[in-house]
PyMOL Python script that loads the backbone (N, CA, C, O; Angstrom):
from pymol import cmd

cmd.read_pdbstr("""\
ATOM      1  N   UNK A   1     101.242  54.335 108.193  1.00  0.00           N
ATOM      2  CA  UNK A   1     100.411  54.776 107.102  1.00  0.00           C
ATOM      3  C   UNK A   1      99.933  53.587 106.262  1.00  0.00           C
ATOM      4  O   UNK A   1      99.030  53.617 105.425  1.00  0.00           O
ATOM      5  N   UNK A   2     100.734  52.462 106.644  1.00  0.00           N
ATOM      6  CA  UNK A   2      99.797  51.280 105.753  1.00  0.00           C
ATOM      7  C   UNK A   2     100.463  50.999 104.526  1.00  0.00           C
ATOM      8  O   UNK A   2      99.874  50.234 103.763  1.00  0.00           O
ATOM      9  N   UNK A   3     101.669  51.499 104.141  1.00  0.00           N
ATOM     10  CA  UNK A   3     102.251  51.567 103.251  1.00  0.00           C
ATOM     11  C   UNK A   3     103.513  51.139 102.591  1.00  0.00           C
ATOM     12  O   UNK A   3     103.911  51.405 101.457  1.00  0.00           O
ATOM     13  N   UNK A   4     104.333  50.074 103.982  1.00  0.00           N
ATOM     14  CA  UNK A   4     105.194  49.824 104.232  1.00  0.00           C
ATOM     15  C   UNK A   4     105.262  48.719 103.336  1.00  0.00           C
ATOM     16  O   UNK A   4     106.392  48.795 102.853  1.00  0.00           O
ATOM     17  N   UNK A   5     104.677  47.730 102.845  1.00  0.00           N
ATOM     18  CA  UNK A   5     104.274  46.575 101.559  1.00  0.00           C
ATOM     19  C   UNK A   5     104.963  47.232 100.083  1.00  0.00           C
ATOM     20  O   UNK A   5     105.782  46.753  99.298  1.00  0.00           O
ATOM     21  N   UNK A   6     104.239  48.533 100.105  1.00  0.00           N
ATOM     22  CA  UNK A   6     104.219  48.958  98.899  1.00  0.00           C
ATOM     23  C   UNK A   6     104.957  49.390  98.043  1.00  0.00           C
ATOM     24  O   UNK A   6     104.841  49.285  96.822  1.00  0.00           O
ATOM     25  N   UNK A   7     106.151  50.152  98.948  1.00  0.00           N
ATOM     26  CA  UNK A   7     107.358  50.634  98.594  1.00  0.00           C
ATOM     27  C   UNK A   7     108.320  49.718  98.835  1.00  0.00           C
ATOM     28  O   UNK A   7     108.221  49.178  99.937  1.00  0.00           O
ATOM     29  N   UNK A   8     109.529  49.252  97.919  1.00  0.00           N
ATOM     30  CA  UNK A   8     110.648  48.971  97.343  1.00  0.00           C
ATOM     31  C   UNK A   8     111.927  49.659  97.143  1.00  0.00           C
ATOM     32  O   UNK A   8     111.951  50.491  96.236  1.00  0.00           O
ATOM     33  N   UNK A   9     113.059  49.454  97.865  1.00  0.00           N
ATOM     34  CA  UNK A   9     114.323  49.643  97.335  1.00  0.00           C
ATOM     35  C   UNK A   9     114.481  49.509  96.505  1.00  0.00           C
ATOM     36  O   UNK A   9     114.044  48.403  96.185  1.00  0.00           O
ATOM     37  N   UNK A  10     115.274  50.397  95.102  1.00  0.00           N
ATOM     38  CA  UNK A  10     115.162  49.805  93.876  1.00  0.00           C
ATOM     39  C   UNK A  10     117.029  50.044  93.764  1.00  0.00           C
ATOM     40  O   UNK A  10     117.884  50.453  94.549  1.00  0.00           O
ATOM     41  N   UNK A  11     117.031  49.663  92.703  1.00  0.00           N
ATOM     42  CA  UNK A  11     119.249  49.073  92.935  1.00  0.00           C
ATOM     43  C   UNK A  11     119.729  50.019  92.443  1.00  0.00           C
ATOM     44  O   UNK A  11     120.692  50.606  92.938  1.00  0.00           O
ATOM     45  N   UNK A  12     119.112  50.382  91.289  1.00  0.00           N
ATOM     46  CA  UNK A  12     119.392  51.586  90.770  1.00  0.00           C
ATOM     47  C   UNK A  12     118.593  53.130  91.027  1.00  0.00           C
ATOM     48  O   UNK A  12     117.461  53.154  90.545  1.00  0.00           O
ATOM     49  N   UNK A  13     119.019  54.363  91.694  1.00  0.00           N
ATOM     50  CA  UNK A  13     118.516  55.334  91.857  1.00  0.00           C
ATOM     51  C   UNK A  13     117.539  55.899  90.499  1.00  0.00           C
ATOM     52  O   UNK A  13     117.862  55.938  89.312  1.00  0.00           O
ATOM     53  N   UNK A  14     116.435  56.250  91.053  1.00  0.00           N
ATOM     54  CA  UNK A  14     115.151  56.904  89.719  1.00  0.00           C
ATOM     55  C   UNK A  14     116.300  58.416  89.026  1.00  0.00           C
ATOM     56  O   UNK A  14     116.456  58.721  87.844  1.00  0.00           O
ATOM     57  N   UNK A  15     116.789  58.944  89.999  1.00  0.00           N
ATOM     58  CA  UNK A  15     117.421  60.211  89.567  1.00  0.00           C
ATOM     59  C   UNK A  15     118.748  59.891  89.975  1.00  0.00           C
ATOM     60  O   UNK A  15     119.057  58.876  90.600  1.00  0.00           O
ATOM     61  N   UNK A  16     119.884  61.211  89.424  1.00  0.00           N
ATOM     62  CA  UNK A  16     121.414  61.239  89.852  1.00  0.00           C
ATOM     63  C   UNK A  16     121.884  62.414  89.143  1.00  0.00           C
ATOM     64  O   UNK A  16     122.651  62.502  88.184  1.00  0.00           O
ATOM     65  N   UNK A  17     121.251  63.323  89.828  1.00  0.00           N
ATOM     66  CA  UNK A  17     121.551  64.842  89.155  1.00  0.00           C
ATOM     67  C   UNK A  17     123.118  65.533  90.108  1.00  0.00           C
ATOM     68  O   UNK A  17     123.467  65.533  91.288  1.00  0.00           O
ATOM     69  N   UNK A  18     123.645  66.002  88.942  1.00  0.00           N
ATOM     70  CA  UNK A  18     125.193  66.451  89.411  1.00  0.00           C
ATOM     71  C   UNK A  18     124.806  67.651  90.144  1.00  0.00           C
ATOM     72  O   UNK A  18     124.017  68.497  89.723  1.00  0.00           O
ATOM     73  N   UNK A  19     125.561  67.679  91.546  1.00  0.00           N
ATOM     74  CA  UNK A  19     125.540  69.096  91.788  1.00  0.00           C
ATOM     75  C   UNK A  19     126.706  70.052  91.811  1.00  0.00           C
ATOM     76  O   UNK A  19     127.865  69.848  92.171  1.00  0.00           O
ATOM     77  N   UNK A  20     126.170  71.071  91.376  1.00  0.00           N
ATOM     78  CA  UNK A  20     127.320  72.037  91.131  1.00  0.00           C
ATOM     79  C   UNK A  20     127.551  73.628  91.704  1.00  0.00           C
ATOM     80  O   UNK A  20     126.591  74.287  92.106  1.00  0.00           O
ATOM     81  N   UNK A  21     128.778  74.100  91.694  1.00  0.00           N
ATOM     82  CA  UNK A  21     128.820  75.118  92.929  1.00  0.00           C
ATOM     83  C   UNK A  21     129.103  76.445  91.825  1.00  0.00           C
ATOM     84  O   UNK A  21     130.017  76.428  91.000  1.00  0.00           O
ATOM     85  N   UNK A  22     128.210  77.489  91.977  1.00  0.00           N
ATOM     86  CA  UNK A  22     128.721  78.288  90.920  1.00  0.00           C
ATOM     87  C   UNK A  22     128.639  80.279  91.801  1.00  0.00           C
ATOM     88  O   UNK A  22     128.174  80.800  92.814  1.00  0.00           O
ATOM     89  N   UNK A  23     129.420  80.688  90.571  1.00  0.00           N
ATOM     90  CA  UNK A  23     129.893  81.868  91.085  1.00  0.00           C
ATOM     91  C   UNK A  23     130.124  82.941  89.890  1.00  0.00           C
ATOM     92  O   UNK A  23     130.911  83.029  88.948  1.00  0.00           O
ATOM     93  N   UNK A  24     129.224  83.584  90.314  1.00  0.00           N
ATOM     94  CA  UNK A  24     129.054  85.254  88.928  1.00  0.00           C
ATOM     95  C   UNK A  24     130.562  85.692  88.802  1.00  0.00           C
ATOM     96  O   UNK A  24     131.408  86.130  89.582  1.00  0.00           O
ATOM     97  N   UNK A  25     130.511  85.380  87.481  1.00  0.00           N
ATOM     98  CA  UNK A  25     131.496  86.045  86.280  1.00  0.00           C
ATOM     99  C   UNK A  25     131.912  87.211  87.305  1.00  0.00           C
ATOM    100  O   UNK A  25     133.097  87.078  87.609  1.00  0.00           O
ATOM    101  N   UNK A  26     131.417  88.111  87.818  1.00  0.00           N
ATOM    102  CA  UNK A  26     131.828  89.419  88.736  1.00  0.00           C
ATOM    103  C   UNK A  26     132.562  89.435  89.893  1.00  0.00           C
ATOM    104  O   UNK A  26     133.165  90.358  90.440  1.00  0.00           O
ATOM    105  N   UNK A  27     132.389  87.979  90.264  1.00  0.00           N
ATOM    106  CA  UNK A  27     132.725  88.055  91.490  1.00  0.00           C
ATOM    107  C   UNK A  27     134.449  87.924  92.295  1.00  0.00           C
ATOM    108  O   UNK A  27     135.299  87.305  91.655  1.00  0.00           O
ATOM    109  N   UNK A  28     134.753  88.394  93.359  1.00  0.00           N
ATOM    110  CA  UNK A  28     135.987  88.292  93.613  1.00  0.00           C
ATOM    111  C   UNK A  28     136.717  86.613  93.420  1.00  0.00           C
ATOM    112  O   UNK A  28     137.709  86.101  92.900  1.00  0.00           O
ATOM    113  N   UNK A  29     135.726  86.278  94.064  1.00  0.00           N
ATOM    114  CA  UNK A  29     136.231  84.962  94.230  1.00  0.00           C
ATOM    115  C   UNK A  29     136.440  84.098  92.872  1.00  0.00           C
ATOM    116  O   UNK A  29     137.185  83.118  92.844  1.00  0.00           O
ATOM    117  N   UNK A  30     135.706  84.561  91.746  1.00  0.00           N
ATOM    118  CA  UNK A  30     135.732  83.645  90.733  1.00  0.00           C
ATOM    119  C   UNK A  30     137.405  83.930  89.617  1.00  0.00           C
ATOM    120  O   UNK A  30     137.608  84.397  88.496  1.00  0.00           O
ATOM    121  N   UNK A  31     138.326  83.315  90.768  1.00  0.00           N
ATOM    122  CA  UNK A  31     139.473  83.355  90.018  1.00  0.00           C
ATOM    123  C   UNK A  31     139.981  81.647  89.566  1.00  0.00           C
ATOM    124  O   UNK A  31     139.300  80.646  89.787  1.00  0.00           O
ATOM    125  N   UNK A  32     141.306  81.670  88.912  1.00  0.00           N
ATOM    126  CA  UNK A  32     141.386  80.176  88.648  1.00  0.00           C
ATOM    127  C   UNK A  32     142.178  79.642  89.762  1.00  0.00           C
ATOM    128  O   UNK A  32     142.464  78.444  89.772  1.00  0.00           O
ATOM    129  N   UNK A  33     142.616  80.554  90.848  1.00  0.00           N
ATOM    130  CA  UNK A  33     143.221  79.807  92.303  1.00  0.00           C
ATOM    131  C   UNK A  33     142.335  79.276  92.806  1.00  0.00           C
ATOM    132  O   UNK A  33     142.195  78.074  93.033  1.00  0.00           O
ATOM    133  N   UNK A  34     141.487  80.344  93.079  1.00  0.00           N
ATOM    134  CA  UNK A  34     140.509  79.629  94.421  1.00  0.00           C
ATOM    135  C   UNK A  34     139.286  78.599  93.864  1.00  0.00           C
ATOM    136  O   UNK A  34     138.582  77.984  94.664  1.00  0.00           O
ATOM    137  N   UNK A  35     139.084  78.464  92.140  1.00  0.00           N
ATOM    138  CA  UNK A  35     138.383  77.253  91.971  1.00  0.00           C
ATOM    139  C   UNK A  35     139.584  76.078  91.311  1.00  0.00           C
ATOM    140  O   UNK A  35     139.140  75.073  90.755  1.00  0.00           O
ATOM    141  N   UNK A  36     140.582  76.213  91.380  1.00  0.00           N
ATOM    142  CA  UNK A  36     141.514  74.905  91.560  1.00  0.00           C
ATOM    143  C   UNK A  36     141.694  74.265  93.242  1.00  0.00           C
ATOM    144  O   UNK A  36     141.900  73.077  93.488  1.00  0.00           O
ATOM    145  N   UNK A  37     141.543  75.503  94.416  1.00  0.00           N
ATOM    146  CA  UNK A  37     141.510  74.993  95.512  1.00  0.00           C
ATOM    147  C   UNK A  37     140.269  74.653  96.104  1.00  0.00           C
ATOM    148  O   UNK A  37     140.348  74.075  97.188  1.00  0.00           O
ATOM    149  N   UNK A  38     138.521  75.000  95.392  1.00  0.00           N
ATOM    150  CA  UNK A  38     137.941  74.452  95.541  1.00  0.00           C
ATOM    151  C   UNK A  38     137.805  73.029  95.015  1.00  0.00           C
ATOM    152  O   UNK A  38     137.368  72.195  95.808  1.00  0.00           O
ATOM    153  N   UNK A  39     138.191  72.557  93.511  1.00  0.00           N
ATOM    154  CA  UNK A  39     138.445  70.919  93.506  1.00  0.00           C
ATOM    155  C   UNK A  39     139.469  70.077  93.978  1.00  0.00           C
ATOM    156  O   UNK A  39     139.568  68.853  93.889  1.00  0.00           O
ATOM    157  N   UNK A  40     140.177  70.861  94.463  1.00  0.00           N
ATOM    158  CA  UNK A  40     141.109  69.748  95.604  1.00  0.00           C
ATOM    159  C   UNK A  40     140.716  69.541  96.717  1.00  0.00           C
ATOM    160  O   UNK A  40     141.011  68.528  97.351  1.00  0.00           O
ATOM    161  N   UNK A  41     139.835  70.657  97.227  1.00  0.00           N
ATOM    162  CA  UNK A  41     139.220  70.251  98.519  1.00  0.00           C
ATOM    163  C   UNK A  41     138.019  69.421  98.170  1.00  0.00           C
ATOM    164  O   UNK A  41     137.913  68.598  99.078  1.00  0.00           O
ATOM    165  N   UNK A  42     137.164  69.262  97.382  1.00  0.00           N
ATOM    166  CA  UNK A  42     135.856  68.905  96.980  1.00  0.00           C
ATOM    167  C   UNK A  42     136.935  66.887  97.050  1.00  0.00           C
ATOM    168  O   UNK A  42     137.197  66.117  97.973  1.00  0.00           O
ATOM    169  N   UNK A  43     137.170  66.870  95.696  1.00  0.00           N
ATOM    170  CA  UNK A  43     137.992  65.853  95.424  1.00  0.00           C
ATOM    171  C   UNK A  43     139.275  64.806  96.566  1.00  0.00           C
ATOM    172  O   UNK A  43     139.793  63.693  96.478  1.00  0.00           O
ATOM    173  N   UNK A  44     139.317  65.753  97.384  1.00  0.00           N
ATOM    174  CA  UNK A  44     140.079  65.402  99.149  1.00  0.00           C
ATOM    175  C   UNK A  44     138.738  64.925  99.599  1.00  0.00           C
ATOM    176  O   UNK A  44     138.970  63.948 100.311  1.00  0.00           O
ATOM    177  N   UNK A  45     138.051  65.034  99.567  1.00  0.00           N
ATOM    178  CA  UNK A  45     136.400  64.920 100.556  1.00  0.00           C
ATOM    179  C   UNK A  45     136.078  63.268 100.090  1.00  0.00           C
ATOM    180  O   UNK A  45     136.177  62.182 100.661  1.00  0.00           O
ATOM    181  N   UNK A  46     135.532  63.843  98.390  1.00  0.00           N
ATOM    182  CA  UNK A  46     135.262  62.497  98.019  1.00  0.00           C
ATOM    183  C   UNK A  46     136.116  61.335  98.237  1.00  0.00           C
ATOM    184  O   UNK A  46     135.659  60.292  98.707  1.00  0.00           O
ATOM    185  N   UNK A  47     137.720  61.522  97.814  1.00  0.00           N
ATOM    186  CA  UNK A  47     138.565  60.242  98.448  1.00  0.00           C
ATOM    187  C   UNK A  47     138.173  59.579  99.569  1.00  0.00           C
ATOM    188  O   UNK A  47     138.135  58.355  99.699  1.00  0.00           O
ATOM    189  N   UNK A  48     137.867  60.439 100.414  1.00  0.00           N
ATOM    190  CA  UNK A  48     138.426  60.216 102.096  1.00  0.00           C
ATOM    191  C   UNK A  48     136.934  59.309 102.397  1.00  0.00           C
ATOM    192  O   UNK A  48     136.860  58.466 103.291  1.00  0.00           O
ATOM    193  N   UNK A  49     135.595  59.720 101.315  1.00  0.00           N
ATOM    194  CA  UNK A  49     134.254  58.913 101.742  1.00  0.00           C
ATOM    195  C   UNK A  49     133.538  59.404 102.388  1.00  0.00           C
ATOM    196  O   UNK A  49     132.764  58.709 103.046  1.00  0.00           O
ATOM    197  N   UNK A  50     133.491  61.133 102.487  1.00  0.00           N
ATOM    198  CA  UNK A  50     132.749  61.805 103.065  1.00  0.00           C
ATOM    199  C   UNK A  50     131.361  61.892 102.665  1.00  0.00           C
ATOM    200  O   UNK A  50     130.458  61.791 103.495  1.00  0.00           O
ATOM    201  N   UNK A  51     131.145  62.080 101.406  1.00  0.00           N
ATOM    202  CA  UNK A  51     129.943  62.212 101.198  1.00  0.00           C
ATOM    203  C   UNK A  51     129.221  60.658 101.273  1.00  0.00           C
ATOM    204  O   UNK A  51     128.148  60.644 101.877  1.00  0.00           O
ATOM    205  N   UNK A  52     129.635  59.523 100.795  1.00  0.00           N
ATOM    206  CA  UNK A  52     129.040  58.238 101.336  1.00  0.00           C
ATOM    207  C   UNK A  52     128.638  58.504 103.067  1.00  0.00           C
ATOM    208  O   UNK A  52     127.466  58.327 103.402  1.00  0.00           O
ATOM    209  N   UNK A  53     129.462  58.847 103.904  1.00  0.00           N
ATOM    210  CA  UNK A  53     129.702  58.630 105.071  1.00  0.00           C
ATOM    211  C   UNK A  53     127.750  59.282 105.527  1.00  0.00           C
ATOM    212  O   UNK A  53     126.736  58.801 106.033  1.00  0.00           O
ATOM    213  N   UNK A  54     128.311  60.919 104.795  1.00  0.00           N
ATOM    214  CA  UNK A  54     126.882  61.997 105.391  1.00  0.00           C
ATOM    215  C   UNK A  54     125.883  61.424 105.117  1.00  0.00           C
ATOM    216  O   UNK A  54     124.980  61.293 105.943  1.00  0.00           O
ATOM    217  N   UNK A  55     125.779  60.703 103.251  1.00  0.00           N
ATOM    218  CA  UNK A  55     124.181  59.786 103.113  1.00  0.00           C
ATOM    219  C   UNK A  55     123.826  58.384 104.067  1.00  0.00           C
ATOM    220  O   UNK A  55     122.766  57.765 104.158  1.00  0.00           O
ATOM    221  N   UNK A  56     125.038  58.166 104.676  1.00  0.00           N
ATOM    222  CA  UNK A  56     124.820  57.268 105.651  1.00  0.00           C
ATOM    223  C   UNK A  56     123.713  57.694 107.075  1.00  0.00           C
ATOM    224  O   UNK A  56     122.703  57.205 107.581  1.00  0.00           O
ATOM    225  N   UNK A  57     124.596  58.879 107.317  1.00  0.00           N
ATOM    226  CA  UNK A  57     124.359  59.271 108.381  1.00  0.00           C
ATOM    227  C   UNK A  57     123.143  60.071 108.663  1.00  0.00           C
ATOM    228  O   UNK A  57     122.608  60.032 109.771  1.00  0.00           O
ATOM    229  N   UNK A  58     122.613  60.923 107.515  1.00  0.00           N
ATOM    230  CA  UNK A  58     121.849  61.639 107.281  1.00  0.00           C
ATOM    231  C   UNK A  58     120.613  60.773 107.302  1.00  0.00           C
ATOM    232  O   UNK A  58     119.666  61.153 107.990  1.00  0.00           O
ATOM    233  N   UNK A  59     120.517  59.538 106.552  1.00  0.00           N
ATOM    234  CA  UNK A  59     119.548  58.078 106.139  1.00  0.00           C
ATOM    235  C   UNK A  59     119.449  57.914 107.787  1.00  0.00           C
ATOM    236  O   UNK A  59     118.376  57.584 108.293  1.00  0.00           O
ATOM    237  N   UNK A  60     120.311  58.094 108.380  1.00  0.00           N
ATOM    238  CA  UNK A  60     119.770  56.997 109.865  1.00  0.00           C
ATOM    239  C   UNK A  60     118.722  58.062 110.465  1.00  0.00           C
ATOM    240  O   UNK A  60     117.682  57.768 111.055  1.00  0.00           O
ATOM    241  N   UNK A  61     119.145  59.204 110.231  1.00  0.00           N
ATOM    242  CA  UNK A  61     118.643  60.170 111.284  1.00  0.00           C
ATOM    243  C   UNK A  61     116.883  60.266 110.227  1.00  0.00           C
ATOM    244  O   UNK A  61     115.796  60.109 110.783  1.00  0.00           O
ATOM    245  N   UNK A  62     116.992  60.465 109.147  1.00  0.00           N
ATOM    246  CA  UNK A  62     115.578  60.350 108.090  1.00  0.00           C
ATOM    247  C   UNK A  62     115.126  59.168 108.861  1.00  0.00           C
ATOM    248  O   UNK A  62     114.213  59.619 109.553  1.00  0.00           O
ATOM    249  N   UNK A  63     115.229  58.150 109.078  1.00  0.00           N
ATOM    250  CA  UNK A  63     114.514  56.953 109.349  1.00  0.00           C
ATOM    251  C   UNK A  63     113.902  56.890 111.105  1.00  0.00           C
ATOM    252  O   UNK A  63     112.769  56.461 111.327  1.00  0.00           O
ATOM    253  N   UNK A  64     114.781  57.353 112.201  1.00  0.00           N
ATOM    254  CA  UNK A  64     114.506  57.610 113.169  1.00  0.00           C
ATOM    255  C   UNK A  64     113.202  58.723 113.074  1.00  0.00           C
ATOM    256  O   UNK A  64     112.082  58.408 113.477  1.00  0.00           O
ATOM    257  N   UNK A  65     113.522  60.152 112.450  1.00  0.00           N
ATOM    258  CA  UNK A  65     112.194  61.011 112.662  1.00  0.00           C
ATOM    259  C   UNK A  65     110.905  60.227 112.027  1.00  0.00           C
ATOM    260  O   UNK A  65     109.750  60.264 112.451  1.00  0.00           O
ATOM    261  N   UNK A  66     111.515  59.357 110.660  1.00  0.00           N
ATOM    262  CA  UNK A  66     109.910  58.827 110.203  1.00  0.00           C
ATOM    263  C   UNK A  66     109.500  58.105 111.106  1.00  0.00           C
ATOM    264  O   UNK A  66     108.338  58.383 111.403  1.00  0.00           O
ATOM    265  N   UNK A  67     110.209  56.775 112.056  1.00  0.00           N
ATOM    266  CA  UNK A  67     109.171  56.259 112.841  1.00  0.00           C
ATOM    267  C   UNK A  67     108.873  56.966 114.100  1.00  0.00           C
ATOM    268  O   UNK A  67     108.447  56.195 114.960  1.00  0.00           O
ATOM    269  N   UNK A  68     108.971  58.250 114.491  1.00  0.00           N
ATOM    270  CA  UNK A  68     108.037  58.669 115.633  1.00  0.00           C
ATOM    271  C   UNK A  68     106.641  58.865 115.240  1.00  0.00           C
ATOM    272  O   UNK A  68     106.010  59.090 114.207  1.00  0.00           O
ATOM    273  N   UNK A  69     106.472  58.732 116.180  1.00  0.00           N
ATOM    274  CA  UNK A  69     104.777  59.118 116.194  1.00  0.00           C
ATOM    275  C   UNK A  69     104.192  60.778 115.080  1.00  0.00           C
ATOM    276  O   UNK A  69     104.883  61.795 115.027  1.00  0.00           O
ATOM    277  N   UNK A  70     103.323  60.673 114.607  1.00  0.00           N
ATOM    278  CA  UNK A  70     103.036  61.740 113.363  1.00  0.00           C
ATOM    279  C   UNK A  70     101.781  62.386 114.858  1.00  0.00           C
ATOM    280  O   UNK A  70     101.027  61.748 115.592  1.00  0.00           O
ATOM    281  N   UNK A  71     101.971  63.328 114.796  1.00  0.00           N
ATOM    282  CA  UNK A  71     101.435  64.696 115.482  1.00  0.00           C
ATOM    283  C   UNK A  71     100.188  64.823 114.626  1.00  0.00           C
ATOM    284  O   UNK A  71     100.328  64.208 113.569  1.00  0.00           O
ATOM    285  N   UNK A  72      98.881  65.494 114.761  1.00  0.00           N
ATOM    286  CA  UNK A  72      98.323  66.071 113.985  1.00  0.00           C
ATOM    287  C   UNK A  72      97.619  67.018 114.535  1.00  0.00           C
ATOM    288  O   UNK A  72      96.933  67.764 113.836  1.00  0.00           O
TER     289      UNK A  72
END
""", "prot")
cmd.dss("prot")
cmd.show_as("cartoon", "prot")
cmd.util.cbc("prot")
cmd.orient("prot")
């Protein structure tokens, strides 16, 4: 596209919005067991470098589909 000059890595991300997992006041699941065993599992994940690992992995596979050939 001609565009490859133009764009820059920048060091610091433009955005860094938290994401969060939520669950209606109604619901079965919204007790204080099963969201203490959802942040131990969430918090087990992050230790271990999972989510670094997926933006790794996810980035290679984004970069492979951008350089194929564009269809039109």
């Amino acid at each position: 596209m001609g565009i490859s000059t133009d764009i820059i890595s920048l060091d610091k991300p433009v955005g860094s919005e938290g994401l969060y997992f939520t669950l209606s006041k109604a619901s079965k699941c919204n007790s204080p067991e099963f969201k203490a065993f959802l942040d131990d599992k969430i918090a087990k994940m992050v230790d271990a470098g999972i989510p670094q690992h997926l933006v790794k992995k996810y980035t290679a596979v984004w970069k492979e589909q951008a350089a194929l050939p564009r269809q039109e």
